[in-house]
N, C-alpha and C positions, 0 to 999 in steps of 0.2 A: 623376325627378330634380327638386327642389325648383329653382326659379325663382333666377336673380341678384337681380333686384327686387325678389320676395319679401324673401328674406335681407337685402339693405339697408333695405328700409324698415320691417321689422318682426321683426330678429334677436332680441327677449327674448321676441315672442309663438313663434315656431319652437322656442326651446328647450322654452319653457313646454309646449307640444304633444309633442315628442319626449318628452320626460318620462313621458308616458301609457304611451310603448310601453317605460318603463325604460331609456331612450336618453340620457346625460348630453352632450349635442352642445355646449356652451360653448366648449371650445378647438377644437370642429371649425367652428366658426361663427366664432370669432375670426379664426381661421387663414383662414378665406375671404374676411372682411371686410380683411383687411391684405395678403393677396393682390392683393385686386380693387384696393384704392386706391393699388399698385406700378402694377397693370398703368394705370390710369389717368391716375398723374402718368406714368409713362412716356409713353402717348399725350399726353400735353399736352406733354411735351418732342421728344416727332419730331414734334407737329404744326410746333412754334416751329422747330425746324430747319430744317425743311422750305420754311417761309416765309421762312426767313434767306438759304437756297440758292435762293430765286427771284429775290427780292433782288439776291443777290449777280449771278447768272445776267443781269441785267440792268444792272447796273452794268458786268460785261463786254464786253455788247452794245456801252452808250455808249463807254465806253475805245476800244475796237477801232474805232468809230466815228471819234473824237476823232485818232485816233493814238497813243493813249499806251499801246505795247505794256507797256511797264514795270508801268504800275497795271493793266491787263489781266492781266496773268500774277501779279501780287501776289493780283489777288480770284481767280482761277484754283485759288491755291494755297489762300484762305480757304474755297473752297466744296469743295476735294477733303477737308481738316478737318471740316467739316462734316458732311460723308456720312460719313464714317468714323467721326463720332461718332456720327452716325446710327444705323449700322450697329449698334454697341453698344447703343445704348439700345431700337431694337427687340429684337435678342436679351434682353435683359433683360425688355422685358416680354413675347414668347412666354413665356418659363421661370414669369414670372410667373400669367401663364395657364394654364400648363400644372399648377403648382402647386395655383392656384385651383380648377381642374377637378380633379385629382385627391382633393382636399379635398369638392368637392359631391358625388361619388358615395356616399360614407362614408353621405351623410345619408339617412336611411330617410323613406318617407313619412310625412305630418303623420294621423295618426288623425282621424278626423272627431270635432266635438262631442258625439255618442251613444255612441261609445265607451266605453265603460267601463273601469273603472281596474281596474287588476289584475297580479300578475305570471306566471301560468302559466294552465293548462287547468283547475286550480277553482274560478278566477274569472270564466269564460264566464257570460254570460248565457240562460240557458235562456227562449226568447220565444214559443215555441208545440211543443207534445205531439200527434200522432195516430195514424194507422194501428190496425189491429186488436190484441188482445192474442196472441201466440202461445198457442196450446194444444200440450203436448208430448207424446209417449208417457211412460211412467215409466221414468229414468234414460236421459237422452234423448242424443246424441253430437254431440260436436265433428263441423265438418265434414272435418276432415281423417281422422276413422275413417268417417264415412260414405263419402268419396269413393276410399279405400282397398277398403271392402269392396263397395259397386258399381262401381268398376276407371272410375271416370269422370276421374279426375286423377292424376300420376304423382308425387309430390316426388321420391321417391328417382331415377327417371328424370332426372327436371333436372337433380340435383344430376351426375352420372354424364356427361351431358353436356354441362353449362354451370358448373354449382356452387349452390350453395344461393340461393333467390330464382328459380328460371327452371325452375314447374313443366311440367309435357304434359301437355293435358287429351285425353283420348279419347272417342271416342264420341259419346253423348250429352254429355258433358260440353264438348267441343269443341261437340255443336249451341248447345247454351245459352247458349255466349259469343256465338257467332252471330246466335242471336235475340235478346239484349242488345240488343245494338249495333244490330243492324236497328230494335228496337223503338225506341230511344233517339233515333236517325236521323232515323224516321220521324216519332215526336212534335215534333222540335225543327224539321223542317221544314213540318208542319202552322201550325205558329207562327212562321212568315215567316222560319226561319232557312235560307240559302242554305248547302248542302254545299258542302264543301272539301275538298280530297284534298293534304292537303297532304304536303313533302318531310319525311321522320325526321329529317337528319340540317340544323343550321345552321351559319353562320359566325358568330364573334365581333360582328360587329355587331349581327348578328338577338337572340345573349343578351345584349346590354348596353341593345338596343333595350326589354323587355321585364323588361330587373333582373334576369336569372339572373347575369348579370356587370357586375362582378368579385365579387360576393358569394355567389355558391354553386358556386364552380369545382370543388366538393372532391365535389360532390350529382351532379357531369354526368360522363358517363362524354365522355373526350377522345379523338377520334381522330387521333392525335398526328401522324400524316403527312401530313394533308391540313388541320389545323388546325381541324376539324371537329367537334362536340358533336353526340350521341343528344340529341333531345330529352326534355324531364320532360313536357311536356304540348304538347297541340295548339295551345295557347294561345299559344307562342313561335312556330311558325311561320304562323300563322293571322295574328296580327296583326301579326307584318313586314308584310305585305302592302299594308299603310299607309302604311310608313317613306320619308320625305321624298314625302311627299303631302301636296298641300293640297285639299280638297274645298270644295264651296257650301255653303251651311246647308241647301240642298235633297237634297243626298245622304245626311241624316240622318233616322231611324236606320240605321247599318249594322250586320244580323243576320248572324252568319254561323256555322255547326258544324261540326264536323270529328269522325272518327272518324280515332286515331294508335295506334300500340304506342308508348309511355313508356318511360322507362327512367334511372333513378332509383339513382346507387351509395352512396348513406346508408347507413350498417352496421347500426343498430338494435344492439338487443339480444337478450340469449335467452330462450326461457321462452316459458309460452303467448301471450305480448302481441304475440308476433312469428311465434306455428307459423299453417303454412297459408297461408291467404290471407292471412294479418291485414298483413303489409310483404313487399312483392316488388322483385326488381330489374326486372323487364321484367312490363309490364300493359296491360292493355287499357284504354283510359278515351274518353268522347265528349266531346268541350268546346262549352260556346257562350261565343260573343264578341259584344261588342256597339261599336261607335263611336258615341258620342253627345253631343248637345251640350250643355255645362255646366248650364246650366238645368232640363235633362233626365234629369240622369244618377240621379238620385236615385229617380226616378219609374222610370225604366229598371231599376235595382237590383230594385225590389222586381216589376216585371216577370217578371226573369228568377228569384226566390226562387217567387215564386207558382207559375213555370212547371217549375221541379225538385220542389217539392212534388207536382202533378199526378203528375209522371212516377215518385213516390215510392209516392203511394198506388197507380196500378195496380199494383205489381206487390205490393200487399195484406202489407206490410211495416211494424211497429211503428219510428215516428221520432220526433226532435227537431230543433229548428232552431235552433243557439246564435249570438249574436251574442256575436264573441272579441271579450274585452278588450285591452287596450294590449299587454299580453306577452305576449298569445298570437299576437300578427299578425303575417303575414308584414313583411317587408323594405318592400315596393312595397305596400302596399293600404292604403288611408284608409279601408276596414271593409269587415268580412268577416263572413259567416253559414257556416257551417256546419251541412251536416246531417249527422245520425249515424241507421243504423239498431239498433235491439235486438236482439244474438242470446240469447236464451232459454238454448242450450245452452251458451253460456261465458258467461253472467251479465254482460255487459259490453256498451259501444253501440260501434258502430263507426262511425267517418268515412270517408260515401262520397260527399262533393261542400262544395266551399268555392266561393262566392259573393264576390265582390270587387267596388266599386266603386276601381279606381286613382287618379279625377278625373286632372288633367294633369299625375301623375309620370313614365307609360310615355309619353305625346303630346312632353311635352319630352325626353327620352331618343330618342324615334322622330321627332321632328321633323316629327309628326302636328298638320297644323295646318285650319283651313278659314278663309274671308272671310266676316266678318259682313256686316253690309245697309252698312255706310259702305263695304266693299271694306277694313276694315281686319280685318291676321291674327290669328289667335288661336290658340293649342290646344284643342282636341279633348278629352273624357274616356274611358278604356277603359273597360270593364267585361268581367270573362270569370266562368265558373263550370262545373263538372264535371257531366255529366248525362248521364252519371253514371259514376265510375271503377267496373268492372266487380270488381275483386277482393272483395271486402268483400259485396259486393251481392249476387256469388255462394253468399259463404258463408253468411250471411245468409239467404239464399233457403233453399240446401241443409239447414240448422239447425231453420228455423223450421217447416219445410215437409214436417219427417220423421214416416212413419208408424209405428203399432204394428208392424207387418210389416216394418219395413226399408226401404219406397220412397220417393220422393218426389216430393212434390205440385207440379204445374206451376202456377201462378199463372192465371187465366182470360185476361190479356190480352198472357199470351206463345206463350200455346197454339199460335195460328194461326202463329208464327213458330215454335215448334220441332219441330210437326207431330206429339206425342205429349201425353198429360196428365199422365204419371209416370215417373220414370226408376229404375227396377227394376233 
């Protein structure tokens, strides 16, 4: 959530910013500015009230002193007037607040400077190309006939009993999500990040802490009786963990990953942009989160980019790393990298990890704050990123990695984690 302060002292640079992400915020900005300055003359009038009814509360004193019940019970009656106008004029500027607030959530995070202008996905900035070339067999397969015809993944099974999006992986197919994740685990705690085992399931504070609400209520599967949300990523319940904390400047940086099931009810479309792995409703994905200090956070960013890259090339996969333009970013992120890998067999890249730095939209939201060296508060900056959502990666894997014969190739640096070289 953007700043009060911010907005008033620099309400045409915010617009000018929104703008990048194709954001027209003028009357949402207006609206907050005419909010704030209710809620404020308001306070300046229950301040004056309030001093009039002390006042008065003392002129009482002396009357009743004096004797003079008469003008004692006269100011008696000015100061119960008083409160009661009071009364009004707080409720007025609650509603006014409440107003004002409901107005600052609307506004989407400020894209940072390097952002690039743009309104969709082919205006992404393509900023670095590696990994090997795939070599294929001739007339090579999707992986959804691959995973069909060595019995390692189920669709029609999920669909049977859950519904489309919620495949069963068998077998070896189930090892390799396995070794994923372990592998994933492993690297990210190699690199100082602290495991998390965090809960599936949040409350309404934890998605508003993190921007899934009120703006993606339609994306979270609701669990209606208990007022409850599936989480989308690890990243929502990982960095609750923050919310209304204040740390030293010495408790930075905080690393932390997690390994969740996701679970994501966006309808997608039909057609091969959607078979298979390619959009699921329930997935495996590992998150790293980072808490860092504004100074830092930039440096931090490209930390944890460098550090998915790593984890990109072992598993010997053709990538790219896109920094989104303004219409292509989320809601909450002042910029985003993206990487995508190559499947060879559906001629197309896939997105299997988005890189964010938020700066202090999720800290003000989460009321993530630490004490600088005066002892005065400040917010905090988040940073999260995927490392990596398992669907796509598998396919991927499965695609790239298929032989003349039908089998397929283990990658050297999952080997040890799935105990086989090839899944036959």
């Amino acid at each position: 959530m953007l700043t009060l302060k911010l907005l008033r002292e620099q309400p045409e640079f915010v617009i000018e910013r929104l703008a990048v992400k194709n954001f027209d915020a003028k009357e949402i900005v207006a609206t907050i500015l005419d909010e704030d300055r209710k809620r404020r003359d308001a306070q300046g009038e229950v301040d004056s009230l309030k001093a009039q009814q002390n006042a008065k509360a003392k002129e009482i004193g002396a009357f009743m002193k004096a004797g003079d019940k008469a003008s004692a019970e006269a100011a008696k009656a000015e100061v119960a007037a008083l409160k009661e106008r009071t009364k009004e004029i707080e409720e007025s500027m609650v509603q006014a607040e409440q107003r004002m607030n409901n107005a600052l959530v609307l506004l989407p995070n400020l894209p940072c400077s390097i952002v690039p202008n743009g309104k969709g996905a082919e205006d992404n900035l393509v900023v670095k190309m590696g990994g090997p070339e795939a070599k294929l067999p001739e007339n090579p397969k999707p992986h959804w006939e691959l995973a069909k015809s060595l019995d390692i993944i189920d669709f029609d099974l999920g669909v049977k009993i859950t519904g489309a999006g919620f495949p069963v992986y068998k077998g070896k197919g189930a090892r390799i999500q396995r070794a994923l994740i372990s592998y994933f685990l492993d690297m990210n705690t190699r690199a100082g990040y602290l495991e998390i085992q965090p809960p599936l399931m949040v409350n309404e504070a934890s998605g508003f802490g993190t921007g899934q609400l009120p703006d993606k209520e339609g994306q979270m599967y609701h669990v209606g009786l208990d007022n409850f949300y599936l989480i989308p990523t690890a990243e929502v319940p990982v960095t609750n963990l923050y919310r209304d904390v204040i740390l030293s400047k010495n408790d930075f940086p905080v690393k932390l990953t997690a390994y969740s099931q996701c679970f994501r009810r966006e309808a997608g479309s039909y057609g091969k942009d959607v078979r298979g792995l390619n959009r699921l409703h329930q997935f495996d994905k590992v998150e790293i989160v980072q808490l860092s200090l504004p100074e830092d956070s930039y440096t931090a960013l490209d930390g944890m980019v460098a550090h998915v890259e790593s984890i990109v090339k072992g598993l010997e996969l053709p990538y790219r790393i896109l920094r989104l333009c303004g219409g292509d970013m989320s809601f909450t992120s002042a910029i985003t990298y993206d990487f995508e890998v190559y499947s060879a067999a559906q001629g197309r890249w896939l997105e299997v990890s988005s890189v964010s730095n938020f700066e202090t939209y999720q800290a003000n939201r989460l009321k993530l704050r630490y004490k600088d060296e005066n002892g005065k508060t400040q917010l905090a900056h988040t940073l999260n990123g995927s490392s990596l959502a398992l669907p796509r990666i598998l396919a991927a894997l499965i695609e790239n990695n298929q032989t003349e014969d039908g089998r397929i190739r283990i990658p050297e640096a999952l080997r040890p984690y799935t105990g086989f070289d090839y899944i036959d």
